[in-house]
N, C-alpha and C positions, 0 to 999 in steps of 0.2 A: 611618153609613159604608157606602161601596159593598164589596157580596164580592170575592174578587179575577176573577172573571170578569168583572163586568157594569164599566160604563167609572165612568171616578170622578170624584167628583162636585166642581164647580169653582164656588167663590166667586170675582167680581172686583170687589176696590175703587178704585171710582172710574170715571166714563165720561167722562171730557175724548176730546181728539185722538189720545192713544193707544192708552185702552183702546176706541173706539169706532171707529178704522178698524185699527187692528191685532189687539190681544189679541180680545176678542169673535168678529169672522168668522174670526180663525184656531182658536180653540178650537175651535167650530163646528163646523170642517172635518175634525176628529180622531174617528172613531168609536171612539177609547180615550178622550176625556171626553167630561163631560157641562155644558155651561151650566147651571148650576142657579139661580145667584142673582147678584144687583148689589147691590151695595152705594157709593149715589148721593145728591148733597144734589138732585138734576135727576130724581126718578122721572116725572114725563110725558113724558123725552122716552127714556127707557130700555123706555117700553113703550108708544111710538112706535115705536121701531124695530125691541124685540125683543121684541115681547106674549106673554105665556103665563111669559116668563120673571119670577121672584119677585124683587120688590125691597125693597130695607132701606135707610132712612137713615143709622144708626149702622153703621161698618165695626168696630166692639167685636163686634157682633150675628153679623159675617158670619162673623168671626173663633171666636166660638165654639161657633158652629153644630154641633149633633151632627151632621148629614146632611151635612157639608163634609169632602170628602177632601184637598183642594187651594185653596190663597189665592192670587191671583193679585194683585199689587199694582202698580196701575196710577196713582199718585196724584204731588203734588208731590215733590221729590225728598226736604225736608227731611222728611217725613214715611216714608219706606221704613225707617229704621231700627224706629220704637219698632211700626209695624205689622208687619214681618216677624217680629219677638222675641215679641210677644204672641203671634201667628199659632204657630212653633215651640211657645210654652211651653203650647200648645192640643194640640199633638199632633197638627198638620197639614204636610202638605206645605208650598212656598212656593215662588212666584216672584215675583221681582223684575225690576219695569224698569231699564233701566241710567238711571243707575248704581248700581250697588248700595248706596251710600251715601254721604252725603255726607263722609264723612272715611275715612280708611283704617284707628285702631283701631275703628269701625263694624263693620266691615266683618269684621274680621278677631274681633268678638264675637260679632256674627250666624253666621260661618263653626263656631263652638266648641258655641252652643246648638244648633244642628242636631246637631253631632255628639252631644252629648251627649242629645240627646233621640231619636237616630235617627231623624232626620226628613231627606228632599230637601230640597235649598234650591240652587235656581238662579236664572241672572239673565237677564234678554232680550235676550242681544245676537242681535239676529235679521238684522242685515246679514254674517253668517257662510253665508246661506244665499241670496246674491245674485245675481241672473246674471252681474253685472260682474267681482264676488269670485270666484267658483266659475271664471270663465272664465280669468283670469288666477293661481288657484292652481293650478291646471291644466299649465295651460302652462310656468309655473313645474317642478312638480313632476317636467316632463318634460324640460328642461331646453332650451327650448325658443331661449333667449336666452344660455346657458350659466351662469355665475356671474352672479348678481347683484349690483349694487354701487351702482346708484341707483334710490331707489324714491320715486314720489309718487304721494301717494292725498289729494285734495280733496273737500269736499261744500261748494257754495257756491249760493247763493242770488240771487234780488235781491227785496230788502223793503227799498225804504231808508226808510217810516215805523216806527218806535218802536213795538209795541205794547204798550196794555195788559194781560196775562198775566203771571201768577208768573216765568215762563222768563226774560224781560227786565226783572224790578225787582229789586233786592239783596238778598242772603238766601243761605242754604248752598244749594250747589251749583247756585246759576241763571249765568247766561250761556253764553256761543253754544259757550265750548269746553265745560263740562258737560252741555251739551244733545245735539250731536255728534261732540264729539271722543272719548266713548267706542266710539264706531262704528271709529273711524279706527283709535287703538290699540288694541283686541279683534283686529281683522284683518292689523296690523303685528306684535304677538306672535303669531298665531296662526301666521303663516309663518316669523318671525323669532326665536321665542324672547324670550326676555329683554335689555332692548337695555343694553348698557354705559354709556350717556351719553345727558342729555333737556337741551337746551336749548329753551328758549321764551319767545316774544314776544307779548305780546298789546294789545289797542286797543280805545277805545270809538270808533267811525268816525263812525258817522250824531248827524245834532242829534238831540240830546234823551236819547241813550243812558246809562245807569245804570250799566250790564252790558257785559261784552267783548263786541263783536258778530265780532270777526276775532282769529284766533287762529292761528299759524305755529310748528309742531313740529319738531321735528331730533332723531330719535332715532341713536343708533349702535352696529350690531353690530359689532362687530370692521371691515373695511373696507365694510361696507354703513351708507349713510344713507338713512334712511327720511322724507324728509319730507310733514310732513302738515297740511292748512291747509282751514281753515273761513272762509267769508266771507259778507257778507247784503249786497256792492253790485256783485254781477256779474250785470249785466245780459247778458253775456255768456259764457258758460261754460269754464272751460278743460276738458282731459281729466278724467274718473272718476281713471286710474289712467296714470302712465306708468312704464316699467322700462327701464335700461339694464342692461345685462350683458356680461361678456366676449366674448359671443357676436352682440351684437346690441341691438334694442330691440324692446319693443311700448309700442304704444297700445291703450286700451281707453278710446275718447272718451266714449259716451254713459253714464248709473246705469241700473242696473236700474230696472222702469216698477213692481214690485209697488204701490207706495204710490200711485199713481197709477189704476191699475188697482180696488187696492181702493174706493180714493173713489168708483169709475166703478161700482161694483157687482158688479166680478167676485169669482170667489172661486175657491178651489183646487178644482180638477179640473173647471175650466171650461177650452173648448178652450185660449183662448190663456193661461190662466192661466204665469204666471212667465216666455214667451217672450221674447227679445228680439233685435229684428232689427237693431240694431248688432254688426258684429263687433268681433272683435278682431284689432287690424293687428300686424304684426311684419316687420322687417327683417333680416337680416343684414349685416355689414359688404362684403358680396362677390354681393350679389343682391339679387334688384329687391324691392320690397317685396309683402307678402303676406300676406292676411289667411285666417282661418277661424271658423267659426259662433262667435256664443256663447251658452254653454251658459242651458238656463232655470234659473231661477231658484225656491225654493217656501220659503218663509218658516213656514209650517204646519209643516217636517222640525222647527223646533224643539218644537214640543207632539207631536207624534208619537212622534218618538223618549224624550222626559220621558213621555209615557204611561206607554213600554212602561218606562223607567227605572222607574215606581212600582208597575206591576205584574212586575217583577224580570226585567223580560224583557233588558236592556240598560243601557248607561250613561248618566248623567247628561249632557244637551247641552252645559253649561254648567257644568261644579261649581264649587263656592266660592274654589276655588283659583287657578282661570284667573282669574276673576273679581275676586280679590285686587292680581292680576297687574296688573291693569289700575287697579286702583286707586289703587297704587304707580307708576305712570308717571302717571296724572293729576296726584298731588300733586305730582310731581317736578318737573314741565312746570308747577304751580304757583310752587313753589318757585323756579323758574330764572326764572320771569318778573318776579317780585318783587322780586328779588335782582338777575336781571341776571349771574347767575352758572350755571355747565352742572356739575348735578349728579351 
């Protein structure tokens, strides 16, 4: 185990697409950890890309590691449950990618062994730290549009072939709304609170689909609706983000470019890192329309701030609780799609 001054030291299981363009170069970028090990069925291409660092087949091995201050768990979804429990009952930190689990008593077990073991356990909602997000909480917070009362926030795609990956063949917690629609709801509670009411719709679109590829949410806070919608045949794009309010409207057309950025090889505290040169537009009912910068974006604030959370510098980015929250409108917006009924 690392002392509490020197940075602490990080096991990541698994190197797919997320721990290899997100978790990885954001650790990296944290001089509070340290990349210490992989844990990969793929070690030629983990030390391809990041030599020097030690790698292990078995995520059992990574898991119990004595020189492991922190698990970082980057694997299928169906698998975060029995890895982050082992991980805890080790006497390690843990993070999880979202979503935290594939059911909501998971989650809310997971949530009980950490406490009981005094251990962090947080989960990766790392679009909390967006430029698109950040520009429009913002604004919000300022009351820029006055009351809010219509809110949509999209992530849509165009992939109209099927592929073969875990994410798009049947299994606990695969298809396109558990892939990202915890994006969507993490950022609609995180401004909204707890919403009263989740109706939802969902579709397998494209031949050959298994898995929902298109998903349409309706949350409601008292007179605010939040809707929120995933798609993989918009060749097209619509807005990131749009708001109505008593006040006015904005748009915020384009997403944040980190993920794109990262592919490209940049990384945090390179110039343009998190930049983004779409604003955000906004109207009022009584004047011409009008935009202002938005804000960058740095996806790394999540391991940064979890740093200083485990050397007691501050709070958890992410704690189990928020992260429940979320878990609890997934199933809901499951629930209501099934049924056909708004729970």
């Amino acid at each position: 185990m690392s002392s509490p001054s020197s940075p602490a030291r990080v096991a990541l299981i698994g190197y797919g697409y997320a721990a290899r363009t997100f978790h990885a170069p954001l650790i990296q970028a944290v001089p509070g950890l340290s990349l210490a090990l992989i844990a990969s069925s793929r070690p030629d291409q983990v030390r391809a890309d990041l030599p020097g660092i030690a790698v292990e087949g078995d995520p059992m091995q990574a898991v119990v590691d004595p020189g492991v201050d922190l698990v970082v768990i980057a694997t299928p979804n169906d698998t975060h449950f029995p890895l982050a429990q082992a991980t805890l009952r080790a006497g390690k930190h843990v993070v999880v990618d979202k979503p935290m689990t594939p059911s909501l008593s998971e989650a809310r077990e997971l949530s009980a062994t950490a406490q009981a073991h005094d251990r962090l356990l947080s989960v990766f909602h790392n679009r909390r730290w967006d430029s698109d997000f950040l520009s429009v909480r913002q604004a919000l917070g300022e009351g820029l549009i006055g009351e809010v009362r219509h809110f949509e926030s999209r992530i849509e795609r165009f992939r109209p072939q099927v592929r073969d990956r875990w994410r798009e063949r049947p299994g606990p917690a695969t298809g396109l709304w558990w892939d990202l629609g915890p994006h969507l709801v993490d950022q609609a509670l995180t401004l909204f609170g707890s919403p009263d009411s989740v109706q939802a719709n969902f579709a397998m679109q494209r031949s050959g689909a298994t898995t929902d590829d298109w998903a349409h949410v309706v949350l409601g806070f008292g007179p605010i609706r939040a809707i929120l919608h995933v798609g993989m045949l918009a060749a097209i794009l619509g807005p990131r983000f749009v708001v109505h309010g008593t006040g006015g409207s904005m748009i915020k057309a384009r997403p944040d470019r980190q993920e794109q950025q990262l592919l490209a090889g940049l990384r945090p505290g390179d110039s343009q890192w998190g930049t983004d040169p779409d604003p955000l537009q906004w109207q009022s009912d009584d004047g011409p329309a009008q935009t202002r910068p938005a804000l960058s974006g740095d996806q790394s604030r999540f391991y940064a701030e979890l740093a200083d959370a485990i050397a007691g510098k501050g709070p958890n980015p992410v704690p189990p609780d928020e992260a429940i929250r979320v878990m609890a409108v997934m199933q809901a917006a499951i629930d209501s799609a099934s049924s056909g009924r708004t729970p």
